[in-house]
MIGU-16713 format. One line per field, with one value per residue: residue number from 1; chain; x, y, z of N, C-alpha, C in turn. Coordinates in pm, 1 decimal, decimal comma. Example, Ala and Ser with C-alpha at 12.3 -4.5 7.8 and 13.67 -1.06 7.14 Angstrom:
nr = c(1  2) .
kette = c(A  A) .
n_xx = c(1319,0  1285,0) .
n_yy = c(-569,0  -225,0) .
n_zz = c(780,0  708,0) .
ca_xx = c(1230,0  1367,0) .
ca_yy = c(-450,0  -106,0) .
ca_zz = c(780,0  714,0) .
c_xx = c(1320,0  1290,0) .
c_yy = c(-330,0  3,0) .
c_zz = c(780,0  787,0) .
! end
This chain:
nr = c(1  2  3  4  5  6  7  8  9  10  11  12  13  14  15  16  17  18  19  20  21  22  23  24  25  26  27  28  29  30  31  32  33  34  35  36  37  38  39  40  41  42  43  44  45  46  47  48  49  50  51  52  53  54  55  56  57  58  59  60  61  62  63  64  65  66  67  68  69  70  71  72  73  74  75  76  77  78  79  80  81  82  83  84  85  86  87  88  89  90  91  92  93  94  95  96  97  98  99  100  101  102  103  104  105  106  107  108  109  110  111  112  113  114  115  116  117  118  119  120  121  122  123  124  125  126  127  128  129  130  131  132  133  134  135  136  137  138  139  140  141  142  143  144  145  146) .
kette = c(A  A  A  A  A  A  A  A  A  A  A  A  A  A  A  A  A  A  A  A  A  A  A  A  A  A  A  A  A  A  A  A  A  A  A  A  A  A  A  A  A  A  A  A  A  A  A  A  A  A  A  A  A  A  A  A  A  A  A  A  A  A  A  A  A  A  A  A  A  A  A  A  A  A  A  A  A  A  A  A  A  A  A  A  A  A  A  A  A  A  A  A  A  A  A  A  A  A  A  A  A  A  A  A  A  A  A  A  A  A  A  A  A  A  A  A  A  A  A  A  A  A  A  A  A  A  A  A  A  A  A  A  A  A  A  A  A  A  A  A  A  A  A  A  A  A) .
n_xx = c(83,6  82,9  189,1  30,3  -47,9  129,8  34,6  -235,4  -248,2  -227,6  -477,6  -615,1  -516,6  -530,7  -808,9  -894,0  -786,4  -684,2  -454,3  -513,0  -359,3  -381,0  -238,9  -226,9  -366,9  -192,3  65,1  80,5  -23,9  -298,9  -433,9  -634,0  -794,6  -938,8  -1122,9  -1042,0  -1028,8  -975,6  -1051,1  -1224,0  -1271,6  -1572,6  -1619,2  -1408,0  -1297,7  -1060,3  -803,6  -860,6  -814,0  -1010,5  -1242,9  -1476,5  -1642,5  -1793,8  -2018,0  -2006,7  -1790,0  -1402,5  -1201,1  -1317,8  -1355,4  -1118,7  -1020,5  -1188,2  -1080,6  -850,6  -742,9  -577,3  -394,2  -281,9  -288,0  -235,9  -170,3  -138,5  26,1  151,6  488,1  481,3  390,5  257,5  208,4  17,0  -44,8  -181,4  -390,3  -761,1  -1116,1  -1426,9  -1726,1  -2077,6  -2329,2  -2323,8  -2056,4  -2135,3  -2075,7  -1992,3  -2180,7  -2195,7  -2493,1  -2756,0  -2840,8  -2602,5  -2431,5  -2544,4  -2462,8  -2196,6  -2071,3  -2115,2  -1959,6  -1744,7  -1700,5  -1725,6  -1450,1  -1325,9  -1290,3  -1535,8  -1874,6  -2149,2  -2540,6  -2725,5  -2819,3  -2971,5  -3018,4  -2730,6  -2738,0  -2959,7  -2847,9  -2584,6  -2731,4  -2855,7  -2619,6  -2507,7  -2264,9  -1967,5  -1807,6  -1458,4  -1220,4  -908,8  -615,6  -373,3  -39,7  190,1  346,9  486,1  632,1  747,4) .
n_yy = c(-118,2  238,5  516,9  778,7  984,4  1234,2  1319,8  1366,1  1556,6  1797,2  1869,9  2035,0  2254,1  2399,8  2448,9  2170,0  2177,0  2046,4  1882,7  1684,5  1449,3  1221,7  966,3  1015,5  802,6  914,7  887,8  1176,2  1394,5  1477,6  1701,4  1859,2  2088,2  1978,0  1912,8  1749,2  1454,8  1281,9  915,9  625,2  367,1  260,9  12,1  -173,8  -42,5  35,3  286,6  542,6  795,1  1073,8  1173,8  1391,8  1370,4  1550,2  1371,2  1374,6  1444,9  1411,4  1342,8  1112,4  967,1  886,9  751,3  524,9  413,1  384,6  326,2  499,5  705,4  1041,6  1228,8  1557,0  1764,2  2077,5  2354,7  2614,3  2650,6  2339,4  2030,3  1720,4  1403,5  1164,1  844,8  535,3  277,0  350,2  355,2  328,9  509,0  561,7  669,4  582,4  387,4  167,2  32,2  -249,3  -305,4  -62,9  86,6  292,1  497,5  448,6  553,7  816,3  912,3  838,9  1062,6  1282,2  1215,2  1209,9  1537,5  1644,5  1530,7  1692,6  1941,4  2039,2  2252,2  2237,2  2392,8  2322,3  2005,3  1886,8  2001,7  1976,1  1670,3  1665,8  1791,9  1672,5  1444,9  1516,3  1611,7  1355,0  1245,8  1136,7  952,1  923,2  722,7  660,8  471,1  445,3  400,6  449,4  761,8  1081,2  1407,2  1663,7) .
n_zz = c(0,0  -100,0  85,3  84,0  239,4  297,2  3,4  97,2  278,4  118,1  -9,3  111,1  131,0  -151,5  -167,6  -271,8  -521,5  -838,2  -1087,8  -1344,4  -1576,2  -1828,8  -2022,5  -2382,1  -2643,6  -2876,8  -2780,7  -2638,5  -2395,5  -2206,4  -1998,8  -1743,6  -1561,7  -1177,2  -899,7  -615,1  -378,2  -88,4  -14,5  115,1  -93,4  -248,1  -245,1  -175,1  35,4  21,3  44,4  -257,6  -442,3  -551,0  -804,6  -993,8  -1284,3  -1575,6  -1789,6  -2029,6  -2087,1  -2229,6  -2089,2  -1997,8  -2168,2  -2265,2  -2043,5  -2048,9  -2260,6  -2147,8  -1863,9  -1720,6  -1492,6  -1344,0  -1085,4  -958,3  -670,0  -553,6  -310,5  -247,5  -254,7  -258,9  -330,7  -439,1  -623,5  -743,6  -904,5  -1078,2  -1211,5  -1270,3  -1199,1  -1312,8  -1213,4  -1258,1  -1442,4  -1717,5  -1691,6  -1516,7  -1209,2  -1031,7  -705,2  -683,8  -704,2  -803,7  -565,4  -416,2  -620,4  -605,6  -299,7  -300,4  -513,4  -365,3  -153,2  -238,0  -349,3  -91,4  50,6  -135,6  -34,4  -71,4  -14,6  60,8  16,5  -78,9  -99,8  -225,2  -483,9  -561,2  -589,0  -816,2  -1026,0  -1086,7  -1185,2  -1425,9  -1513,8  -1557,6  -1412,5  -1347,2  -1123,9  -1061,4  -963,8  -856,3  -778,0  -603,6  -721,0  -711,6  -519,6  -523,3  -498,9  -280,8) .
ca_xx = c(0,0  137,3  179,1  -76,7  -54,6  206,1  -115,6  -408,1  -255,7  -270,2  -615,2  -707,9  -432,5  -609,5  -950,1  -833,5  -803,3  -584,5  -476,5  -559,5  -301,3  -371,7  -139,3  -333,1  -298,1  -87,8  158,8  73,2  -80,4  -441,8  -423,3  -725,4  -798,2  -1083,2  -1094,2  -978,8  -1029,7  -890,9  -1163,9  -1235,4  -1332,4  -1672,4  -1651,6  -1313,5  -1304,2  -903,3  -848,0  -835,0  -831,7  -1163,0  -1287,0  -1589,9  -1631,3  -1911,7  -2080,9  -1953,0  -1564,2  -1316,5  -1170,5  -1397,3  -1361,9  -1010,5  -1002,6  -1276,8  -979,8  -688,2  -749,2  -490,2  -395,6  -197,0  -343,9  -108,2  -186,7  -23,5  -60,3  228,1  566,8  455,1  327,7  222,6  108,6  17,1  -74,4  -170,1  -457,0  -882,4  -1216,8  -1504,9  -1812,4  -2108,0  -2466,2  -2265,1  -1993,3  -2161,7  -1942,8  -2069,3  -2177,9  -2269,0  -2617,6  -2824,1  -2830,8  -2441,2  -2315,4  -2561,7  -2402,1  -2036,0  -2078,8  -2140,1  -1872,3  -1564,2  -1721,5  -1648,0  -1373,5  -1222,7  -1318,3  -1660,1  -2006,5  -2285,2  -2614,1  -2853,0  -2764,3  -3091,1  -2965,2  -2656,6  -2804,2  -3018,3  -2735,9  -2470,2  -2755,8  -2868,7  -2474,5  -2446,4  -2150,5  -1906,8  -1688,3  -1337,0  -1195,7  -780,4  -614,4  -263,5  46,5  284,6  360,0  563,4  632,2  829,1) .
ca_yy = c(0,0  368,5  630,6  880,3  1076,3  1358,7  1378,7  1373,6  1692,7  1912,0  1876,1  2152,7  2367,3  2517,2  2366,0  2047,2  2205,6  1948,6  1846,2  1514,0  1369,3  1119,2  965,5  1001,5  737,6  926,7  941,7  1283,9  1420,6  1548,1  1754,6  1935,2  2102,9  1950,4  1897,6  1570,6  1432,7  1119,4  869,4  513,3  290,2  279,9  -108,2  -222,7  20,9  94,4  477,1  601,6  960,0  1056,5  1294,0  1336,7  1459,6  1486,6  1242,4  1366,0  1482,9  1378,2  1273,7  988,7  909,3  901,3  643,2  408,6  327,5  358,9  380,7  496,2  885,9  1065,1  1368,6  1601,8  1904,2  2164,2  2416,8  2739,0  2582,1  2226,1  1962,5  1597,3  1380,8  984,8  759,8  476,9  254,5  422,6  300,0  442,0  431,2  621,9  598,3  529,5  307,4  119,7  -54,6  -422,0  -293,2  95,3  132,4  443,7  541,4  459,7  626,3  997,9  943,6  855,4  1209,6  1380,2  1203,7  1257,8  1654,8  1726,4  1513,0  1752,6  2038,2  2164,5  2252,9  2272,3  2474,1  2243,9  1845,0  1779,0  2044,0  1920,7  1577,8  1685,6  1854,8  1529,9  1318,6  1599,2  1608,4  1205,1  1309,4  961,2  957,0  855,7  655,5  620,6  371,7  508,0  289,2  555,6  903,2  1141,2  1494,6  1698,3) .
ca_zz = c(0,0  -63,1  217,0  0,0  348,3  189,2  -106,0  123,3  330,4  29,6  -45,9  210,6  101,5  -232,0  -218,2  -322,2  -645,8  -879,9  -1190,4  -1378,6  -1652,4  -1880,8  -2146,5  -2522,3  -2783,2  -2999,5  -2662,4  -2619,0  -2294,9  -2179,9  -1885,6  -1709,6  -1383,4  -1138,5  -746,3  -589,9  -272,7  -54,2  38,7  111,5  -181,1  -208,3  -244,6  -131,5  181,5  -10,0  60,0  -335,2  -462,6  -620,8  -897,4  -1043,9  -1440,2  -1645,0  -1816,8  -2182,1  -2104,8  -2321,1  -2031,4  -1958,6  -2327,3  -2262,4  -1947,5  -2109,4  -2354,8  -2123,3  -1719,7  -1593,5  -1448,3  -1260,5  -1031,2  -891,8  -625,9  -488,1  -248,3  -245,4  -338,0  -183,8  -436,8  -448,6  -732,5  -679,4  -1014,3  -1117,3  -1242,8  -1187,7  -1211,0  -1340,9  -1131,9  -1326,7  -1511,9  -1818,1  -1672,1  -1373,8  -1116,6  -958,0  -568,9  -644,7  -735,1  -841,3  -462,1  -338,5  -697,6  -529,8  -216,0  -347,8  -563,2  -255,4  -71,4  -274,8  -345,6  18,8  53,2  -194,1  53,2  -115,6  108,4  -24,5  79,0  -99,1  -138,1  -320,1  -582,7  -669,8  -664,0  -925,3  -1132,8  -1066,1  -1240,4  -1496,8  -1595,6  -1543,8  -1363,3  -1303,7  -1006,1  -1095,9  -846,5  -868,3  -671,1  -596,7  -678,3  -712,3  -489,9  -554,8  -463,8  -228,4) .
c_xx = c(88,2  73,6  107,2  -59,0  -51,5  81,0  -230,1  -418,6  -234,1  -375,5  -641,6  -601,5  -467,9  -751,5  -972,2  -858,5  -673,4  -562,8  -457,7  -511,0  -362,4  -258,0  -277,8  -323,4  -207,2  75,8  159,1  -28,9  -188,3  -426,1  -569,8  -761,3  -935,8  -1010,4  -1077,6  -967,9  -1004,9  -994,2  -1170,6  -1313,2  -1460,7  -1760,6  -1571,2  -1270,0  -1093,3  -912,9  -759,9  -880,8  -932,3  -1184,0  -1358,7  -1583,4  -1725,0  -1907,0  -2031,2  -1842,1  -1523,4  -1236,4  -1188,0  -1347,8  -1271,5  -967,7  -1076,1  -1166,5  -905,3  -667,5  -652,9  -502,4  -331,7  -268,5  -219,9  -194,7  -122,2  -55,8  83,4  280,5  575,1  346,8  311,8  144,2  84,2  -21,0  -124,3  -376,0  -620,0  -958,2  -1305,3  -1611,3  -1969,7  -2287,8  -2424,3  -2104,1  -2041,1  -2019,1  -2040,8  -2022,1  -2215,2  -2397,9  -2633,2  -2788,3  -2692,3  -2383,9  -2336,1  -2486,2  -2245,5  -1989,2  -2011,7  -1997,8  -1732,9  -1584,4  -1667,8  -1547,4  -1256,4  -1213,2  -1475,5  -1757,0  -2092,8  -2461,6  -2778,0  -2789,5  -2850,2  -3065,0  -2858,8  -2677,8  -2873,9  -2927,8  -2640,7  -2589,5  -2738,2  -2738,4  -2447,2  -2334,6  -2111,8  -1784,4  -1564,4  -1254,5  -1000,7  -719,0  -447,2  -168,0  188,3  300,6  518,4  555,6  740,6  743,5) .
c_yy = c(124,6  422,3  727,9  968,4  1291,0  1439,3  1435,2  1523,1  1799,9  1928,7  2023,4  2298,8  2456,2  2484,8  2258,8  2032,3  2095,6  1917,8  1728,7  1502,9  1284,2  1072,1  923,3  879,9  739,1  933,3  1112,4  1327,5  1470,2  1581,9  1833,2  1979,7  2045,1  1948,3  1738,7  1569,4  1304,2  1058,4  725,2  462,6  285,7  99,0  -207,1  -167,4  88,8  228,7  487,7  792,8  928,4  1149,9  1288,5  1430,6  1443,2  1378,9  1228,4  1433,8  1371,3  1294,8  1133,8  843,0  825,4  749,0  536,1  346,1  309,3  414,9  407,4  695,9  907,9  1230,1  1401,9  1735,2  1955,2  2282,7  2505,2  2629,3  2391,7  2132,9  1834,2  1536,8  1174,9  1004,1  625,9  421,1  339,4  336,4  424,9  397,6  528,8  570,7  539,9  410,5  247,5  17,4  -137,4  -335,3  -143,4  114,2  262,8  536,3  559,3  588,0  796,0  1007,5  960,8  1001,6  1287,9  1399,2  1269,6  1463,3  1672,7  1627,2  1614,4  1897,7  2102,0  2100,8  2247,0  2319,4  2399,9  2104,6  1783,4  1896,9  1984,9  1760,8  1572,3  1726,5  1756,6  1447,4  1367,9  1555,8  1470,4  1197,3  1145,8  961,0  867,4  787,2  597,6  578,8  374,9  383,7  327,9  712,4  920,8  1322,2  1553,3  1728,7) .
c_zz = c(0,0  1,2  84,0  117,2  313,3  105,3  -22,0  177,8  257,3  -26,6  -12,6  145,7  -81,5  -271,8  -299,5  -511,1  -747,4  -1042,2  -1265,9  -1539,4  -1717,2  -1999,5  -2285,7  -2601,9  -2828,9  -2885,8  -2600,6  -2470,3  -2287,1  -2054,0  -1856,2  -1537,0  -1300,2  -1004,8  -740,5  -458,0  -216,4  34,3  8,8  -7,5  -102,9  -173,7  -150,7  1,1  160,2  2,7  -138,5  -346,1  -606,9  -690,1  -916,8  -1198,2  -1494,8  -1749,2  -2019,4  -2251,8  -2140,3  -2202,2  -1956,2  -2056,5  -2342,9  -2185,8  -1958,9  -2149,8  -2260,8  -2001,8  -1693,5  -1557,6  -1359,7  -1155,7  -929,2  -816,1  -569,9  -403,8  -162,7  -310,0  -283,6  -293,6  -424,8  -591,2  -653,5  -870,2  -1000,4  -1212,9  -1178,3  -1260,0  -1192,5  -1255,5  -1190,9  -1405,7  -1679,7  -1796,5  -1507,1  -1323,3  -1038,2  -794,6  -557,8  -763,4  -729,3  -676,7  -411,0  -447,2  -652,1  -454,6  -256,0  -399,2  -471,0  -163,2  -162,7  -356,3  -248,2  127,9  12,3  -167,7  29,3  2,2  -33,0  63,4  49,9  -168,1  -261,2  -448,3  -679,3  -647,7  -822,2  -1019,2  -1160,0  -1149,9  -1431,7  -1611,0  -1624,5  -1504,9  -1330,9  -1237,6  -1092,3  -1026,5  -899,5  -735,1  -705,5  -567,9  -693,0  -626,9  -477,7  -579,5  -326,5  -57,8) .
! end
């Protein structure tokens, strides 16, 4: 198991604002910014780092073909990234053990994992389905950072 520790305590340090790698096909990179937060599998009880993206990013598109990713955050001159293999969990990529109900809550959970509130739950419920929003679930087999 990696020490993720280093990763998890920069969450808080810019609103666990982060950015999410992939390698392309052509070997070329896809980078984009989203939040990321550190939270127990929703199946396996493993602590992975969690994203959520909508339902018709390129980035989805991206990890259908070729799971893997690397999220890196940082927070002044203090940085962490982890990597390795993710799982999609989603109304377009279901996962065996999260139903319609676990995948709302999961949403919710790795949102304020990744520091966010929220003022109305049954809003962005409605907006997380709206979007078909699909938690990303990376399962860290690499860190690295200072």
């Amino acid at each position: 198991m990696i020490d993720i520790g280093p990763f998890a305590q920069l969450v808080g340090g810019d609103h666990g604002l982060a950015v999410v790698a992939l390698a392309l096909p052509d070997g070329t990179a896809h980078a984009s910014v989203t939040n990321a937060g550190v939270l127990p599998h929703p199946v396996t009880g493993e602590t992975v780092v969690g994203v959520v993206a909508r339902g018709d990013s390129r980035k989805l598109r991206y990890l259908r073909a070729h799971p893997r990713a690397t999220v890196v955050l940082r927070a002044g001159w203090q940085w962490s990234a982890v990597e390795g293999p993710v799982e999609l969990a989603g109304p377009d990529d279901p996962m065996p053990g999260v139903d319609a109900e676990r995948l709302r809550l999961l949403l919710r959970e790795i949102f304020t994992a990744a520091g966010g509130t929220h003022d109305d739950f049954d809003e962005y419920d409605r907006v997380m389905a709206a979007e078909r929003r699909t938690a990303i679930l990376l399962t860290p087999a690499r860190r690295y950072g200072n």
